[in-house]
C-alpha positions in Angstrom: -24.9 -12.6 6.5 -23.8 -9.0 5.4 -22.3 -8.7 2.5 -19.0 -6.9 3.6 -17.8 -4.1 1.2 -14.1 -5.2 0.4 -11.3 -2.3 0.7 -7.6 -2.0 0.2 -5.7 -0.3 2.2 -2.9 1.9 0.3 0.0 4.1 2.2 2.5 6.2 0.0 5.1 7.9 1.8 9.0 7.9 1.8 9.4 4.5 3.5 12.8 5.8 4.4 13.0 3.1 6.7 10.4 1.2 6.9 9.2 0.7 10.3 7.7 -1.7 12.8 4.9 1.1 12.8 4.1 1.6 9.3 3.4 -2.5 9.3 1.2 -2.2 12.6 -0.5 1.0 11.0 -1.8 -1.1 8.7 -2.5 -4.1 11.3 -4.5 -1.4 13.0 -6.6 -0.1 10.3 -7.7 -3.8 9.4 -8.4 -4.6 12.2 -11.1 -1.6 12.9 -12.5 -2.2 9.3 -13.5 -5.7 10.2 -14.6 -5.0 13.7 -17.3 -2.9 12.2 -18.7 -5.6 10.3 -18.8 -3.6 7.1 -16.0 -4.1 5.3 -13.3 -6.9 4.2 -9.6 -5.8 3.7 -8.7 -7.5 0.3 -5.4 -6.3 0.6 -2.7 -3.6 1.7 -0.3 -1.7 -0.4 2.7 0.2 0.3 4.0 2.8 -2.6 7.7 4.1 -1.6 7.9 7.8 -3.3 9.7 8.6 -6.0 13.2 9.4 -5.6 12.6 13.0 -6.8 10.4 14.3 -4.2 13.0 16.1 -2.5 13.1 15.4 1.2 16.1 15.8 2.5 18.3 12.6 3.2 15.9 10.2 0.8 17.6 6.9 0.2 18.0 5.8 -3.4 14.6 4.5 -4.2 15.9 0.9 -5.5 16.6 0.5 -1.6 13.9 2.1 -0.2 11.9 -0.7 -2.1 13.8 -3.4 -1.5 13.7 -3.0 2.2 10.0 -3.0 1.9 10.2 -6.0 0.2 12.4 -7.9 2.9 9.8 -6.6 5.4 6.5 -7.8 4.0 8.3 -11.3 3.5 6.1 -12.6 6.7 3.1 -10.4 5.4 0.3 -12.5 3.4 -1.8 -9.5 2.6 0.5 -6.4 2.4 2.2 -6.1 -0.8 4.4 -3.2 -2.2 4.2 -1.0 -5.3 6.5 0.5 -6.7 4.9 1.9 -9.6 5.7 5.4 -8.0 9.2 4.7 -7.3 9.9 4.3 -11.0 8.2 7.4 -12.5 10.9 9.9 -14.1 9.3 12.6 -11.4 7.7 12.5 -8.2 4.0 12.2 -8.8 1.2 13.1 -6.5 -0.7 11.2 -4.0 -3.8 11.5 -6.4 -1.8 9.5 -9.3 -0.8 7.1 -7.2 -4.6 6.6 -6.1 -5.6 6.4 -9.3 -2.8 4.2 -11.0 -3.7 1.8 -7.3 -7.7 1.8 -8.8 -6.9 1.0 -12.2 -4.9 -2.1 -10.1 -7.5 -3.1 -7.6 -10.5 -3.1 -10.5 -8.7 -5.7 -12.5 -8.7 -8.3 -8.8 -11.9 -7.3 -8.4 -13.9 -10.1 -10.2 -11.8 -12.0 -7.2 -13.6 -10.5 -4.5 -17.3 -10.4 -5.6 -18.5 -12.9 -3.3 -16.8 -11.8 -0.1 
């Protein structure tokens, strides 16, 4: 058996709604990692921008992130963080990738054997 390289998935963006489509993008994504036998999605995460970033009509982030939270309800592998969210200033993508590793290496003694 192969061992299977173990991934999360991570989208930031303004979540302002969250969609039926965001949820199958990541449903998608999954799904092609494991077809190609290589890989094993640990987990998906969701990080609503920060509610500086400007764009025009941006809901308060405090609601942005709670509707993702009443979306992933039925979700038993996507989670939300909203580390972003909370920063006094929008941060980039980078950050957020980063501050996300620093995360996923903590779990990661969970996933050796996968």
């Amino acid at each position: 058996m192969i061992n299977r390289v173990p991934v999360a998935l991570i989208a930031c963006g303004s979540f302002n709604p969250i969609t039926n489509m965001h949820m199958r993008m990541f449903e998608l994504a999954r799904d092609h990692l494991h077809q190609t036998g290589l890989y094993k999605v640990i987990k998906g995460i969701i990080s609503p921008v920060n509610d500086k970033y400007g764009k025009k009509g941006l809901v308060a982030a405090k609601h942005r992130v709670a509707m993702v939270q009443r979306a992933l309800e039925t979700s038993d592998w996507i989670t939300q963080d909203p580390w972003e969210s909370q920063q006094e200033q929008w941060v980039e993508t980078v950050m957020v990738l980063s501050c996300a590793k620093a995360k996923i290496t903590l779990w990661s003694g969970c996933f050796e054997n996968l």
